[in-house]
N, C-alpha and C positions, 0 to 999 in steps of 0.2 A: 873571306871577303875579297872581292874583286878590287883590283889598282882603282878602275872606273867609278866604284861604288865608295872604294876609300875618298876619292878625290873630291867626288859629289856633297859626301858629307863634310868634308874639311873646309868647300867653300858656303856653306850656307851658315847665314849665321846664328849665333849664338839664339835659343828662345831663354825665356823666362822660366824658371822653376813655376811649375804649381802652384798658383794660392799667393802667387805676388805679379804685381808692375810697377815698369821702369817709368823712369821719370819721364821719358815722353807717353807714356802711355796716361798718367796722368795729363800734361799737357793739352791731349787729344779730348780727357773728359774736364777740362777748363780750369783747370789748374796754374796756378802761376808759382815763380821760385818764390815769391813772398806768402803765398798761401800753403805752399811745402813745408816750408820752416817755421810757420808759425803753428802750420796744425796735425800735422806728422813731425815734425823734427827730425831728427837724427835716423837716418835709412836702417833696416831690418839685415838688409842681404848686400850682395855684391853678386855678379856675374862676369866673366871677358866680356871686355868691347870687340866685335865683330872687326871694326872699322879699324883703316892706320891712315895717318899722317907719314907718306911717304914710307921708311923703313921701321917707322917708331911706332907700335900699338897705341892707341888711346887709352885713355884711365876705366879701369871697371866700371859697369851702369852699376848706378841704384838702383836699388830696390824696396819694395814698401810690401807689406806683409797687406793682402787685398780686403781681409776682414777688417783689419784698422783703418782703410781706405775708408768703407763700407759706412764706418761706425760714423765718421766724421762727415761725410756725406750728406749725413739725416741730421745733422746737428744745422737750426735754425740761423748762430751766430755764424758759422761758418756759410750757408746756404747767401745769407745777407752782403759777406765780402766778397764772396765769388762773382755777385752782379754788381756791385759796385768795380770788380776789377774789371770786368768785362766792361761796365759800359765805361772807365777809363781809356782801356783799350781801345776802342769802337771811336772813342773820341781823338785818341791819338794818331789812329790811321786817316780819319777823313781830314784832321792838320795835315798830316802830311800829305794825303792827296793833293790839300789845297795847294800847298807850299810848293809842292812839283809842278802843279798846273801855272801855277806863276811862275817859276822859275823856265818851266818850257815855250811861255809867252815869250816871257826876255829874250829868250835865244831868237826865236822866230823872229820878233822885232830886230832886234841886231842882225843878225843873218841879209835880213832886207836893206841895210846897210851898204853891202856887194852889189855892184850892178857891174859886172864884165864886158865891156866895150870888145865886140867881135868884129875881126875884121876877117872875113871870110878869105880863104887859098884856092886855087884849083887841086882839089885832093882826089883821089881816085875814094869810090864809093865802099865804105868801110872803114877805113881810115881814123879811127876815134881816137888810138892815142895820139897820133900826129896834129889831130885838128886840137886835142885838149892842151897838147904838151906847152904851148908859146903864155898858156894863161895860169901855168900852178905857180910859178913864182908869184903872182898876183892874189893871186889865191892864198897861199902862204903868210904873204903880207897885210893882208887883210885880215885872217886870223891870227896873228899876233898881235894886232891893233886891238883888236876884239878882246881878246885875253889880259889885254893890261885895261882897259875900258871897265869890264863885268867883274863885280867883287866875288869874291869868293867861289872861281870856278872850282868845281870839282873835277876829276878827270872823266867820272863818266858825262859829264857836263860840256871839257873839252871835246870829246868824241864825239858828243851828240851835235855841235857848234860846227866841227867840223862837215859832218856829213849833211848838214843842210847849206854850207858852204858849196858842198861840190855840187849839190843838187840843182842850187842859182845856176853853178857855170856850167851845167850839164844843160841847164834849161834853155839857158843864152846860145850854146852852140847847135841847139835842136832847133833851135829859129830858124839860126843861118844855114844850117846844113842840111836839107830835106832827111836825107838818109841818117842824121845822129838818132840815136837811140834818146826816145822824149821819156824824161824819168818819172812826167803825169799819164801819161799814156798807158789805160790799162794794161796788167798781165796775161791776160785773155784774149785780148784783142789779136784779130790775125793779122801775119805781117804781111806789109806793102809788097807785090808783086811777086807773092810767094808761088804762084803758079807758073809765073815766068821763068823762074829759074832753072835751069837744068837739076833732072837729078842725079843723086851720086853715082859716078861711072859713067857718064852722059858727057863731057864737060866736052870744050870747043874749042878750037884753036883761037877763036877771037876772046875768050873768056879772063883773058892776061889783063885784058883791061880795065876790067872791074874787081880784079883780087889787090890785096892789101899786099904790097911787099915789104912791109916792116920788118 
């Protein structure tokens, strides 16, 4: 056997023996841990876990012998718990849809809180961290306000509070500043004066003017 063909086989992972599936393989035909244990109990087999946590392997998969799967499958009491977990389930995702969809209103409403008083510089054209830099403390401050204000942020909740933060004072300096980058302004959309510009290797002795020298 070739190093290549060694190597090949040592990264792919582990399959299943014949005539059994792992417990996400259940999962996949609608199984839950509470219907495992109630209607299989105790696994058949074991296999290596493929996967590591860092330098540590994970715990061997279970395994469930596919005829006793098979057998419980057709069984009517079991058939009856499977859709009641599912429509648990089903029920517990659209809570929590709802719950994010409120919780992402909050933000939006707070967010609109920020109104960034721009006082426009003479900047040379390009210029975006110079024209943002005089307003992140502000910025800063207003999210922290925000943060002791909303109960129970979460972090991904911080992040998200944040970046509609910057997107107010992105939007305030696209006012004042013709050439700031507008963060409503489609991705598609072509940019302003894109034919005027020289192309690369073209450039001009007068071109010092409008480059950023941050």
């Amino acid at each position: 056997m070739s190093r290549a063909e060694s190597m090949s086989r040592k990264d792919k992972p582990p399959l299943n023996p014949p005539g059994f599936l792992a417990t996400q393989d259940l999962k996949d035909r609608g199984w839950t841990p509470t219907l495992i244990g109630r209607y299989l109990g105790e696994h058949d087999q074991t296999r290596p876990n493929g996967l590591k946590m860092g330098r540590r392997r994970l715990p061997p998969v279970k395994l469930y012998a596919e005829a006793r799967v098979h057998e419980v499958e057709r069984d009517d009491t079991f058939l009856a718990a499977q859709a009641r977990a599912a429509d648990a389930r089903e029920r517990a995702e659209r809570n929590r849809a709802v719950r994010e969809a409120k919780r992402e209103a909050l933000l939006q409403a707070a967010a609109q809180s920020y109104t960034p008083a721009i006082h426009p510089e003479p900047l040379r054209k390009g210029a975006v961290k110079k024209a943002r830099e005089p307003y992140l403390e502000g910025l800063e401050s207003a999210l922290d306000r925000l943060r002791r204000e909303i109960e129970k942020l979460t972090v991904k909740e911080d992040a998200r509070l944040g970046e509609l933060l910057r997107e107010r004072l992105d939007e305030a300096l696209a006012a004042a500043y013709a050439w700031y980058p507008d963060p409503n302004a489609p991705k598609n959309a072509p940019k302003e004066e894109a034919d005027s510009k020289p192309k690369k290797g073209k450039a001009k002795v007068s071109d010092w003017r409008e480059w950023d020298w941050e």
